[in-house]
Phi, psi and omega in degrees: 000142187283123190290154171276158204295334184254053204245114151302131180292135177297149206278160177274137162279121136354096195281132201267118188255087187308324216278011167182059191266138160297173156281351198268328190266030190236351177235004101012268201296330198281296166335292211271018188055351189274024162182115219256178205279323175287324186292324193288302157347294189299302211296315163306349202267312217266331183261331166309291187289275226295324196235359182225351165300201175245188225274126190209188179292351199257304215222157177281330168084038186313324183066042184274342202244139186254340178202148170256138180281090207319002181234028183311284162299013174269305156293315192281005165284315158296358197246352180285341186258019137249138184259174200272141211214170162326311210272350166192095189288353165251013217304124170063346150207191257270128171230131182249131180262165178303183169247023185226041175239104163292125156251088192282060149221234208265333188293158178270175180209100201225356184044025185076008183273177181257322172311329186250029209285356171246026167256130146286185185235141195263011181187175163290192189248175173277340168301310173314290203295314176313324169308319197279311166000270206285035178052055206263168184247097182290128205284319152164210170287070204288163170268190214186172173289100165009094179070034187078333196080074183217042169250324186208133173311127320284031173352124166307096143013113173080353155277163183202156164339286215266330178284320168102224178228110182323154184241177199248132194264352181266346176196067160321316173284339179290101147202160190285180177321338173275001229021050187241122224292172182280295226231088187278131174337333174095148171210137059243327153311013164321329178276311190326272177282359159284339180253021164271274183335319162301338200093003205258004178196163171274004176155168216219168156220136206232202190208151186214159186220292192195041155130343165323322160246006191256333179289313183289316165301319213273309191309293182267033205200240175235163213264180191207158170225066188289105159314181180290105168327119173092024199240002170201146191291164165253014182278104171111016159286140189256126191253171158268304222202096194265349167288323198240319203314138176193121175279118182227173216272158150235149203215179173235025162168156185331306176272009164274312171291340161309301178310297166335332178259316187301331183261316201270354171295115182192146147284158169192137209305351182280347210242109204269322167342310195249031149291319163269032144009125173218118168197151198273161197256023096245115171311350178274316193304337162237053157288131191207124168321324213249014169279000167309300241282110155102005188266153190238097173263147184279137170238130186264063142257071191271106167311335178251014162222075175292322213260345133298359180281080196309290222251314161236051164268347202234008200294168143281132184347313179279317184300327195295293205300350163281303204277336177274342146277333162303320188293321217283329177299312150348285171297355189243004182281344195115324200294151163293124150269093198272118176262083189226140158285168160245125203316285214254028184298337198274335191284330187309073184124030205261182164334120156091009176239334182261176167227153169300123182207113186299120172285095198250063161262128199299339171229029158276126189306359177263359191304127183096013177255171158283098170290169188217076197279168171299144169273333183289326145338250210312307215288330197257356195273299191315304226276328200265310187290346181295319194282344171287334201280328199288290196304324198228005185277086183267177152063041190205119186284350193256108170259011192205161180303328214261341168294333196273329171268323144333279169314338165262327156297356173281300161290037203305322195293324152318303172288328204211083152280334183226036172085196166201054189320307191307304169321278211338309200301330206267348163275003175268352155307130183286356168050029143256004176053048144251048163309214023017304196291321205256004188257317202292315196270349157298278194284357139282315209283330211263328163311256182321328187253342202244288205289311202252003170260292193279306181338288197302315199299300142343285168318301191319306177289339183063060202254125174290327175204171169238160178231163358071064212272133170045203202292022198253017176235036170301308193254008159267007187278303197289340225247291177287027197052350178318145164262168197206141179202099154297132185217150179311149199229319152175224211237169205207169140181144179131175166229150156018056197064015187255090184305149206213159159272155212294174160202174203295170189205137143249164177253122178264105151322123183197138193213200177284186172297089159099034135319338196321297185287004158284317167268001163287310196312291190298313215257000155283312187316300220282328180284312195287352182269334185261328215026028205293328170345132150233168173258154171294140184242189176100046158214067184273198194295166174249000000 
């Protein structure tokens, strides 16, 4: 039948451009029906074989994702007849997790390891459930650095046993005599975030210890939110560090990481960090364009203190060259821009805080040097994975650090291409943390980075938030517990004298304790004003 002339045409569905949808149009479309949970699965699933699987003439073989989840469509099939509502803001869709964030279903929970390559989780982590709570459909597994990257010294950023090794979606084809990519992917949370920037989820979760969601975002990117200690639970996270450890979203914007922190911020009783929890009951209402205006940010580059200019005195040239526009952006939004250095950035890892640990990883340009890991790190390493192994680990003969070092020396041509220094050291440690060495070396990182650092520095400064370029004010953040939100600042390019294509530079936001939404509020102005974002490219739509 012919339509008539005074017939409406039926309307077209508004085609969901996965390949580089936020998460705010990606629950948007869900709401608005024009695409349902199961099509949207596939669809990312479909971009998973194509661009991250492996390496052929089609696709780059980023190796970002380590497992899918075999009950994927199944869930997003229960899940097409809901749509995303107050009472469940993520309803259908697709979030991909680290892999060392217990899932207590068919998926594995393995930190990359080969040792742990058939254990489950006897439960969710507490983040999974808030995640599922709000009806999000996880997605599978990301891969990651080994153990967070504390098993051996200098591991590549994104490699693991069992998983292999993530690649950078901005310069893939790139690696050195080793096969080790040039231009790294970031760590520890490189699949997290290498398959947000891909395209390959609507958004990931990663975990930081010291520079973990701030290195992998600034590599790809995207924007990151390193909480508060204690502003999202650690409970069911295979840990490093119960003094720094904390997981937040990686996203492709700003109010993507907000909707995100709106679901995983909860106290919650396995985890005692987040009892005095302090957070407003949406991170979104206060993003505002005009939110630079009047705010007084530090910048720690003080001109008449060259020889302390720690953090952008030492840059390479394109990055110098990103950070003298990023201010200028700043500045031109309204923010105070404070140029001081902080009195104690040089204490940060310095004496009586590292332990000495001999560099026998067989393919490091250090070899036979010293490494100088955190001592609160190893120490905090043993006590905190015996208890995870014990507590949340099934389907698994291996219940102790010291088994995990075992199994690899049994398997070494597998298990230890780049050793395992890092184990060694921290089992030789008595893992019960009443040393001397480890109390002493506690109340320094918080002496310097916290009480004579970002505090005095602050006060001192009248400062709303301090900035960064990319990761390099992580571990006086992380050290102090602090939060931090990196959101893209623009492009870079070279390695160590090695031409490269461009890839990303981020800006880091770092404030006080349960700050967040203050530096969500700063790193939107500043994104909706730089637009600095590009998606990486040669992964268009299929």
């Amino acid at each position: 039948m012919q339509q008539g002339a005074g017939m409406a045409k039926p309307a077209r569905r508004k085609r969901v451009a996965v390949e580089d949808a936020s998460l705010a149009d990606v629950v948007q479309a869900l709401a608005a029906g024009t695409i349902t949970a199961s099509a949207l699965a596939r669809a990312y699933l479909a971009r998973i074989d194509a661009y991250d699987r492996a390496r052929n003439a089609k696709g780059p073989g980023l190796n970002s994702v380590r497992e899918i989840n075999p009950d994927a469509l199944s869930i997003a099939a229960r899940l097409d007849g809901v749509k995303p509502s107050a009472h469940q803001a993520l309803a259908g869709v697709p979030i991909l997790v680290k892999d060392n964030i217990a899932t207590g279903d068919r998926q594995h929970t393995t930190a990359g390891s080969l040792a742990l390559a058939s254990a489950r989780a006897s439960d969710d982590a507490t983040v999974v459930k808030r995640l599922r709570a709000a009806g999000a459909l996880i997605l599978g597994k990301a891969n990651l650095t080994e153990f967070a990257n504390i098993l051996a010294v200098d591991m590549p950023a994104g490699y693991s046993s069992l998983g292999g090794q993530v690649r950078n979606p901005y310069a893939p084809s790139l690696v050195d005599d080793r096969g080790i990519p040039v231009v790294p992917p970031g760590g520890s949370s490189s699949g997290s975030a290498v398959a947000v920037a891909a395209g390959l989820c609507a958004a990931a979760i990663g975990t930081e210890t010291s520079g973990s969601l701030l290195s992998p975002a600034t590599q790809n990117g995207l924007v990151t939110v390193k909480p508060t200690v204690g502003l999202v639970s650690r409970a069911g996270i295979l840990p490093i560090s119960h003094s720094q450890d904390t997981a937040g979203p990686l996203t492709r914007t700003v109010r993507d990481a907000a909707i995100l922190l709106n679901v995983l911020a909860s106290r919650d009783p396995l985890d005692p960090a987040t009892r005095p929890l302090k957070r407003p009951k949406d991170y979104t209402a206060g993003l505002d364009k005009d939110g630079l205006r009047g705010a007084r940010i530090g910048v720690p580059s003080d001109p008449d203190d060259p020889l302390n200019d720690v953090y952008l005195g030492k840059l390479p040239p394109s990055s110098r060259k990103v950070m003298a526009k990023t201010l200028k952006v700043l500045a031109d939004c309204g923010a105070i821009l404070v140029r001081a250095s902080i009195p104690t950035a040089g204490w940060i890892g310095g004496p009586g805080v590292t332990m000495n640990v001999l560099n026998r990883n067989p393919l490091s340009r250090h070899r036979g040097g010293l490494a100088t890991p955190s001592i609160v790190f190893l120490y905090e390493l043993k006590r905190d994975l015996n208890l995870y192994l014990r507590d949340w680990a099934v389907g698994t003969r291996i219940r102790t650090m010291a088994d995990i070092i075992a199994f690899n020396q049994r398997n070494a041509k597998r298990a230890l291409r780049f050793g395992q220094d890092l184990f060694l050291a921290a089992e030789a440690t008595r893992g019960d943390l009443s040393a001397l060495e480890y109390r002493s070396a506690r109340a320094m990182d918080l002496q310097s980075a916290k009480v004579r650092g970002l505090d005095a520095y602050m006060n001192r400064h009248k400062l709303d938030a301090v900035i960064f370029p990319g990761m390099a004010g992580c571990a006086i953040a992380a050290k102090a517990g602090y939060p931090s939100v990196q959101v893209p600042a623009g492009f870079r390019s070279g390695v160590d004298d090695r031409k490269t294509p461009d890839f990303p530079l981020g800006l880091t936001f770092t404030g006080r304790a349960w700050s967040e939404a203050t530096l969500l509020r700063l790193a939107y102005a500043y994104e909706q004003a730089s637009m600095a974002r590009r998606p990486p490219p040669g992964l268009p739509a299929l």
